[in-house]
N, CA, C and O atoms as a GROMACS GRO file, in nm:
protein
  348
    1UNK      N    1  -7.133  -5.734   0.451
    1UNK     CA    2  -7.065  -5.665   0.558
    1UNK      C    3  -6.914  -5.690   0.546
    1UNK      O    4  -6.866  -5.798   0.512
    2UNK      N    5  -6.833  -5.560   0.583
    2UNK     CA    6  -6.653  -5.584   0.545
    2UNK      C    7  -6.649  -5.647   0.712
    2UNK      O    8  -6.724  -5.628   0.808
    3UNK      N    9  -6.540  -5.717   0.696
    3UNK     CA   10  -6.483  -5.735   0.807
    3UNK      C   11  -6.356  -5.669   0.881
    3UNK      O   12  -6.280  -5.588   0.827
    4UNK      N   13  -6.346  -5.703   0.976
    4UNK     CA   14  -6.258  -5.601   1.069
    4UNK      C   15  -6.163  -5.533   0.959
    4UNK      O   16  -6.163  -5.418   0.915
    5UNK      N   17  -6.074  -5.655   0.927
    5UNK     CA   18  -5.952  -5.616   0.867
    5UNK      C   19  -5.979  -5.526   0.718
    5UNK      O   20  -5.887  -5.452   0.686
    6UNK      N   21  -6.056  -5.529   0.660
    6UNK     CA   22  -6.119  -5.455   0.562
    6UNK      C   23  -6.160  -5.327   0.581
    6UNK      O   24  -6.148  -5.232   0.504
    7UNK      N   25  -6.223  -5.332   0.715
    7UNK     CA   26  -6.272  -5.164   0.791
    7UNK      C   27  -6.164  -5.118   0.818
    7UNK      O   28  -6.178  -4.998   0.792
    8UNK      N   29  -6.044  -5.134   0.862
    8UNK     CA   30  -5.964  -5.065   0.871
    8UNK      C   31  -5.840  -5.018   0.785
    8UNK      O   32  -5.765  -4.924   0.815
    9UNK      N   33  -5.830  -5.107   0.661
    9UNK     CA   34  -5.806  -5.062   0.548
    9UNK      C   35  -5.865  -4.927   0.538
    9UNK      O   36  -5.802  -4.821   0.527
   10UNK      N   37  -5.974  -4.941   0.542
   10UNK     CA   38  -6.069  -4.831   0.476
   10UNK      C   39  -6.084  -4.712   0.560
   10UNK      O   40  -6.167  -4.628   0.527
   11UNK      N   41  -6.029  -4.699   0.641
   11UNK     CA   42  -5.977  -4.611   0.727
   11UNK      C   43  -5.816  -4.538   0.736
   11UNK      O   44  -5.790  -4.421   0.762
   12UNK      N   45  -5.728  -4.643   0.706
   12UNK     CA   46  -5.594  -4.610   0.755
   12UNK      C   47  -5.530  -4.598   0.615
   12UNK      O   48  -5.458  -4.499   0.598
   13UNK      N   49  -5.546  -4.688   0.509
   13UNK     CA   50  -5.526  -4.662   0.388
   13UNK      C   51  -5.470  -4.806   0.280
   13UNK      O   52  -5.467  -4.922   0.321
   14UNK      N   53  -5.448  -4.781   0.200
   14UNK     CA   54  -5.429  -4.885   0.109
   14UNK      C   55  -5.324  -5.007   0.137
   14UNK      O   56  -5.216  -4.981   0.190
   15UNK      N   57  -5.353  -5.116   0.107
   15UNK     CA   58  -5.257  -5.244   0.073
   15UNK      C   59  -5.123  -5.167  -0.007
   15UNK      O   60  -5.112  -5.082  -0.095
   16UNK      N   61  -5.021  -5.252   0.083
   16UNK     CA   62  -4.906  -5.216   0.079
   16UNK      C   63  -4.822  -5.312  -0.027
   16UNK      O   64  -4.718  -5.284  -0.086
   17UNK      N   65  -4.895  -5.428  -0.033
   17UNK     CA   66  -4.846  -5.523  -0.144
   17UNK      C   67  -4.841  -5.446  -0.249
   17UNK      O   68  -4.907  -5.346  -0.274
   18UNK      N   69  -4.705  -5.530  -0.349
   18UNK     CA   70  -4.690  -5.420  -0.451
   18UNK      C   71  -4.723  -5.300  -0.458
   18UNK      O   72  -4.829  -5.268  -0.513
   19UNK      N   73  -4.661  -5.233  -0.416
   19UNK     CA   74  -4.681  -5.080  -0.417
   19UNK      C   75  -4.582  -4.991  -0.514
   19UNK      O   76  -4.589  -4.887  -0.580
   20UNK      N   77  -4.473  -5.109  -0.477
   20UNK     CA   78  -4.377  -5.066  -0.549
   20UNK      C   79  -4.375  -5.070  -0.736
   20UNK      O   80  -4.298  -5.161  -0.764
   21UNK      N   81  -4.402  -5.038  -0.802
   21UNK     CA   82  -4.480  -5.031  -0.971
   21UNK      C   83  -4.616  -5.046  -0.952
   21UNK      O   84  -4.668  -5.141  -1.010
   22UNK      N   85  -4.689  -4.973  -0.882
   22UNK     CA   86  -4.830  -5.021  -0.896
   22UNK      C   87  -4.860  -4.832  -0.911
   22UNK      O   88  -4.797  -4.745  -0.852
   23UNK      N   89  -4.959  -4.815  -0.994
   23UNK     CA   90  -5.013  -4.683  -1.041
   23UNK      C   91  -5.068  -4.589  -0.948
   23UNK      O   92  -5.179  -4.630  -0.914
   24UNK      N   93  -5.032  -4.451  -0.878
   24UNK     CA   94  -5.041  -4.449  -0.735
   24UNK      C   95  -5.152  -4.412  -0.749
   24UNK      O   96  -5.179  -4.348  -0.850
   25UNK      N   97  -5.248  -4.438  -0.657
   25UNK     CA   98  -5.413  -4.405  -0.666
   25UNK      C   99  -5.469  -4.490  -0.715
   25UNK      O  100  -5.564  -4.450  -0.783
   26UNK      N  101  -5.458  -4.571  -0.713
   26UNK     CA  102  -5.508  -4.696  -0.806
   26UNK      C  103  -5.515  -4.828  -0.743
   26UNK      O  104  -5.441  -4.915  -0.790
   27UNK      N  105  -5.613  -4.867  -0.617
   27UNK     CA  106  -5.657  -4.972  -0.548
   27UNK      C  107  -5.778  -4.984  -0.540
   27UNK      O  108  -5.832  -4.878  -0.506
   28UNK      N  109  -5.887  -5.115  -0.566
   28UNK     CA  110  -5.958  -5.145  -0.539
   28UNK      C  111  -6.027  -5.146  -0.417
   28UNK      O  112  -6.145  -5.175  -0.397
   29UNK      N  113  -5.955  -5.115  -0.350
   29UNK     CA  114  -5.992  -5.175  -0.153
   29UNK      C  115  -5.969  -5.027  -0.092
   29UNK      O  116  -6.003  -5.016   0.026
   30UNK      N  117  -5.938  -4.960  -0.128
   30UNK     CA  118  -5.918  -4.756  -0.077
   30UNK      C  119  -5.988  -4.730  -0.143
   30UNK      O  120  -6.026  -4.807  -0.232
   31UNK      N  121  -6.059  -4.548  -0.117
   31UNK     CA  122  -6.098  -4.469  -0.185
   31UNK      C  123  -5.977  -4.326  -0.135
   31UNK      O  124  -5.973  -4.265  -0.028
   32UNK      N  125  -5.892  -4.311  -0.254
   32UNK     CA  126  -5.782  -4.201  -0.251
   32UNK      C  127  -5.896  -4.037  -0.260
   32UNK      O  128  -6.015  -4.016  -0.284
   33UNK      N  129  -5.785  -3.958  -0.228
   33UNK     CA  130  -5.802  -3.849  -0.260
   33UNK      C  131  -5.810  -3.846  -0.379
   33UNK      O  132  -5.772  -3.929  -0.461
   34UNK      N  133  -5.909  -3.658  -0.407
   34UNK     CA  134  -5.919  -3.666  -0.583
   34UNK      C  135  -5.788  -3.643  -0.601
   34UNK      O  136  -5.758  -3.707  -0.702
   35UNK      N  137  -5.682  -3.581  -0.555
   35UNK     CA  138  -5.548  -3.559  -0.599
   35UNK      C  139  -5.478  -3.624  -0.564
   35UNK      O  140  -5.370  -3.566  -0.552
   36UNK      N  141  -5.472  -3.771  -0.524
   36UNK     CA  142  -5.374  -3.849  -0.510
   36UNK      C  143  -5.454  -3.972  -0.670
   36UNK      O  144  -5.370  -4.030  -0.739
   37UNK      N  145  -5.545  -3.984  -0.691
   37UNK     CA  146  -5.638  -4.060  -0.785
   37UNK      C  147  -5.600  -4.005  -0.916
   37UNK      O  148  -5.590  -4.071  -1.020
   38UNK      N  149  -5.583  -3.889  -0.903
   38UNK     CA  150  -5.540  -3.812  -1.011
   38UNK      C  151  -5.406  -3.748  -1.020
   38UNK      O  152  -5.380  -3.629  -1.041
   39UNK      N  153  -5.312  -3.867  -0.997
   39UNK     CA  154  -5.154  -3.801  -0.932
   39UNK      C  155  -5.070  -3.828  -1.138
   39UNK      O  156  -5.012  -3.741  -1.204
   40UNK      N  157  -5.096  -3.962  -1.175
   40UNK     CA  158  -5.103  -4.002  -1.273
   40UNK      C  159  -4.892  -4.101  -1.304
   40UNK      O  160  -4.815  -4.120  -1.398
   41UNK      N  161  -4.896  -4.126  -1.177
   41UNK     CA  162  -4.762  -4.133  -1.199
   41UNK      C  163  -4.740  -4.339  -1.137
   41UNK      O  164  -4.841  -4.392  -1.092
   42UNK      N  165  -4.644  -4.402  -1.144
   42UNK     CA  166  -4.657  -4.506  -1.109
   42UNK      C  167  -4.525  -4.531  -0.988
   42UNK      O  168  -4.411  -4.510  -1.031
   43UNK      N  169  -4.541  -4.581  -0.816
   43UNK     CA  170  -4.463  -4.510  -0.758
   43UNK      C  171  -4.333  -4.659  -0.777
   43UNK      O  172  -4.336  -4.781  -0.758
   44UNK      N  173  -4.207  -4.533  -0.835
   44UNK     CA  174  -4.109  -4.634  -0.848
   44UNK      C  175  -4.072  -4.581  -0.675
   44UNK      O  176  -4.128  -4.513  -0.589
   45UNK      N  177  -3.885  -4.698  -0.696
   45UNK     CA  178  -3.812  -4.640  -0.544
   45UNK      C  179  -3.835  -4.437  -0.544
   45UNK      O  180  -3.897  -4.355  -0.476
   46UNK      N  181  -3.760  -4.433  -0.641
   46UNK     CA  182  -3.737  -4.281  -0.583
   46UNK      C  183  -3.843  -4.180  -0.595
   46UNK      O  184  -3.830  -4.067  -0.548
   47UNK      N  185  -3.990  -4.237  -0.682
   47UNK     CA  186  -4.105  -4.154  -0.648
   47UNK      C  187  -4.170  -4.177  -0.511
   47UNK      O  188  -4.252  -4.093  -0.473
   48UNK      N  189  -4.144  -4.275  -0.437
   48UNK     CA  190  -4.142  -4.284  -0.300
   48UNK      C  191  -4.065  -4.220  -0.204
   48UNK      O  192  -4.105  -4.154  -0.109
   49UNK      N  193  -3.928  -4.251  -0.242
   49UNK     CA  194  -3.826  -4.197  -0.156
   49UNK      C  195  -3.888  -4.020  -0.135
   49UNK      O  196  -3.890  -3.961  -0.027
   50UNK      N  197  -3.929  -3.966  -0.260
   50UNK     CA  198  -3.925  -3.815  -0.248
   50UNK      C  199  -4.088  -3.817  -0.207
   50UNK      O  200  -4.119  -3.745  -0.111
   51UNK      N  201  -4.151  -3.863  -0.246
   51UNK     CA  202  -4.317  -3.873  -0.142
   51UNK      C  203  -4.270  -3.874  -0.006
   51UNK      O  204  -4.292  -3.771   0.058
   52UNK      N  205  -4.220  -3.950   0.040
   52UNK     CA  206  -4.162  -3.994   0.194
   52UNK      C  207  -4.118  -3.841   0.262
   52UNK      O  208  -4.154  -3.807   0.374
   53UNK      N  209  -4.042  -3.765   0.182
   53UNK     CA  210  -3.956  -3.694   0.242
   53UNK      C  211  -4.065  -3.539   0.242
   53UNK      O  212  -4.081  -3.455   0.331
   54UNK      N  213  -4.119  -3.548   0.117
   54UNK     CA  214  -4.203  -3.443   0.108
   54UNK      C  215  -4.328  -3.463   0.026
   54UNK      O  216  -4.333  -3.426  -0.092
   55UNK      N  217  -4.443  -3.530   0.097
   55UNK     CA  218  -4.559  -3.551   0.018
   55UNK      C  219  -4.622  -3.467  -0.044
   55UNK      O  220  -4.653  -3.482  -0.162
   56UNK      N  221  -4.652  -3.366   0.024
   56UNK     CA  222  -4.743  -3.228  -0.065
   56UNK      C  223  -4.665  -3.151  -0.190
   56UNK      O  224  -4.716  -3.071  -0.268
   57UNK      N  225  -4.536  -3.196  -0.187
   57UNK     CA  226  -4.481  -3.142  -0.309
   57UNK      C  227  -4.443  -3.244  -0.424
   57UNK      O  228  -4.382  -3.203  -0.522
   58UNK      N  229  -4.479  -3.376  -0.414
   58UNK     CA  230  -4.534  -3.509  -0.538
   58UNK      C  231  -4.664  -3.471  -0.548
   58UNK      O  232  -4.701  -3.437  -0.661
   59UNK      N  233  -4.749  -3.468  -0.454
   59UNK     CA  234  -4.907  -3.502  -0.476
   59UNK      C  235  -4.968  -3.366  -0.382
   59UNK      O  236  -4.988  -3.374  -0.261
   60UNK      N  237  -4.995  -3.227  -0.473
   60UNK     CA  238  -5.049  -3.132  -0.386
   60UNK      C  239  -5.195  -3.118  -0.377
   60UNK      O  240  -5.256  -3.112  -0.484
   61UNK      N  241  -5.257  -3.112  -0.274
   61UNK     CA  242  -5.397  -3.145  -0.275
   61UNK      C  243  -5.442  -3.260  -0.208
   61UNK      O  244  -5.556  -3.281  -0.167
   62UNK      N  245  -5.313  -3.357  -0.200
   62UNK     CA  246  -5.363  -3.498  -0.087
   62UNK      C  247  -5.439  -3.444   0.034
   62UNK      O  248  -5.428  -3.333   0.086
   63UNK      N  249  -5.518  -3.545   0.067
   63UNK     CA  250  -5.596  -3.540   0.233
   63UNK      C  251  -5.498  -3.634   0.318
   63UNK      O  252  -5.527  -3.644   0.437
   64UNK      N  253  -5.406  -3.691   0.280
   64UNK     CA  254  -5.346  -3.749   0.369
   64UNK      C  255  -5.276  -3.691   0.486
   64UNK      O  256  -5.187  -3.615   0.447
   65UNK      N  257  -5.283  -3.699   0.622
   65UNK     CA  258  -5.205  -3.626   0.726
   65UNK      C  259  -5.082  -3.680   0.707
   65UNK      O  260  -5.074  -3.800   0.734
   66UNK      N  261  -4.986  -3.630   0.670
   66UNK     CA  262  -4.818  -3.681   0.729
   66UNK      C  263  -4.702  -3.599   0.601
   66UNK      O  264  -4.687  -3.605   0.479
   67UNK      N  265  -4.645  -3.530   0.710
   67UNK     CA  266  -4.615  -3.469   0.681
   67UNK      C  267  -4.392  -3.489   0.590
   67UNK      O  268  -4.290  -3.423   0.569
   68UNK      N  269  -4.427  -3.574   0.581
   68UNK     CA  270  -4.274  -3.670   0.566
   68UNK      C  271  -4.202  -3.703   0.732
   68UNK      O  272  -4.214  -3.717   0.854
   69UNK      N  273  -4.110  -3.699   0.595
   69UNK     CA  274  -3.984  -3.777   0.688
   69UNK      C  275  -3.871  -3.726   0.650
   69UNK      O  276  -3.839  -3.725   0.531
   70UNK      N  277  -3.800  -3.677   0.741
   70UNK     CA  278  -3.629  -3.610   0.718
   70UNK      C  279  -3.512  -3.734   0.720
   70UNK      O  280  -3.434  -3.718   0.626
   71UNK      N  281  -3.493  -3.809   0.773
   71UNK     CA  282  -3.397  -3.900   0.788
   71UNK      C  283  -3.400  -4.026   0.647
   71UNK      O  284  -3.469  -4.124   0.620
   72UNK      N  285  -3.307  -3.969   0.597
   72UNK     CA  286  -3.290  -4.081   0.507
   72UNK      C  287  -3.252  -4.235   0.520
   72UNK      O  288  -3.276  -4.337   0.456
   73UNK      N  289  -3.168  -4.194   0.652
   73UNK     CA  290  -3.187  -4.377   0.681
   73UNK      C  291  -3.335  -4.435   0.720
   73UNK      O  292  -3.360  -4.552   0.690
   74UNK      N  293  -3.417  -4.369   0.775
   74UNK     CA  294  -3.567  -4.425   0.800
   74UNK      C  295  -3.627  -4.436   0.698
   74UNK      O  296  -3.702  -4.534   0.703
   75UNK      N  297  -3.635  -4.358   0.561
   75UNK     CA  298  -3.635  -4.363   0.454
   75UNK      C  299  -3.560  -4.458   0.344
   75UNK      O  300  -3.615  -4.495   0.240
   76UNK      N  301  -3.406  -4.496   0.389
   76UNK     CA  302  -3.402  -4.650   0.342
   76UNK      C  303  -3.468  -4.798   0.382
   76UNK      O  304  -3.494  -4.901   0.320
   77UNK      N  305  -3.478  -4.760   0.493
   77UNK     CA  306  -3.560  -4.875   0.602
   77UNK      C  307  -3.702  -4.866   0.521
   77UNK      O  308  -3.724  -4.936   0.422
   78UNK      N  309  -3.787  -4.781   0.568
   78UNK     CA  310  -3.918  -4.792   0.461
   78UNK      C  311  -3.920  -4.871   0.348
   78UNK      O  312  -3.985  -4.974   0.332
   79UNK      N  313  -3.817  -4.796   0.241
   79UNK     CA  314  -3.783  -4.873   0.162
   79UNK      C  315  -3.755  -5.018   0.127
   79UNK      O  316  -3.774  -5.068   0.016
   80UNK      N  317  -3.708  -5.080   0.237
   80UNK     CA  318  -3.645  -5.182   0.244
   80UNK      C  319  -3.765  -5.264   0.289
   80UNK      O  320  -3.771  -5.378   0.243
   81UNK      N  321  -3.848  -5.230   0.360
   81UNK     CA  322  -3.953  -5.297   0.403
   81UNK      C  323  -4.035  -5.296   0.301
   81UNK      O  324  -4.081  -5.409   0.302
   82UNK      N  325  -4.104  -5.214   0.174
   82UNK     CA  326  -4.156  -5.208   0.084
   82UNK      C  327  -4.111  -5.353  -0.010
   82UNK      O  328  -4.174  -5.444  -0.063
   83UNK      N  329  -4.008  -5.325  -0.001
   83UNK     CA  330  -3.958  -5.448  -0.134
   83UNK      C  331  -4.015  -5.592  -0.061
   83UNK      O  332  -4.057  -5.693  -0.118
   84UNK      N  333  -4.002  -5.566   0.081
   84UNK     CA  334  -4.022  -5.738   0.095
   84UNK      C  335  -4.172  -5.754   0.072
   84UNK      O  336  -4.205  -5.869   0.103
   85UNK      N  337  -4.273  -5.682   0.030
   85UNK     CA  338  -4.380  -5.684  -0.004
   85UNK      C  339  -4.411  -5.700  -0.211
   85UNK      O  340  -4.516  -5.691  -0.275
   86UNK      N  341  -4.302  -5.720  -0.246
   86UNK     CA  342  -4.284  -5.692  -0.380
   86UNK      C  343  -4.237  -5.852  -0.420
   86UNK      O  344  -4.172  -5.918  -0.339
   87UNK      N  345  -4.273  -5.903  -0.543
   87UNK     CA  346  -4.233  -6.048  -0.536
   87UNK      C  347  -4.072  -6.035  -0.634
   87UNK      O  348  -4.004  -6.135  -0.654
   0.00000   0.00000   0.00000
């Protein structure tokens, strides 16, 4: 049996640790979309930055709801919070 924190992984979406060089679609603990699984790219800063701003046009075919983000300062902030997850 998963526990809490595991069920909701598996709901809301993948570990955020290293994310930053890690192969996008590519976690043990998610099950991605077939078109995010099959994106084939590894997400640096600025393959994020432009996911962030406009997801369906990096990865078309995601099931993910969200539709970006316009503000690039919220988009450095993201950013900035990403790295402290990065060793």
């Amino acid at each position: 049996m998963l526990n809490a924190s595991a069920n909701l992984r598996l709901i809301f979406g993948p570990q955020l640790t290293n994310v930053i060089g890690r192969k996008a679609g590519f976690t043990s603990d998610f099950k991605y979309s077939p078109a995010m699984a099959l994106a084939g790219f590894i997400w640096t800063e600025d393959k994020l930055r432009t996911y962030l701003k406009a997801p369906s046009e990096v990865v078309p075919g995601n099931k993910m709801r969200f539709w970006g983000i316009g503000s690039d300062k919220q988009i450095d902030d993201i950013l900035a919070y990403l790295r402290t997850f990065n060793p």
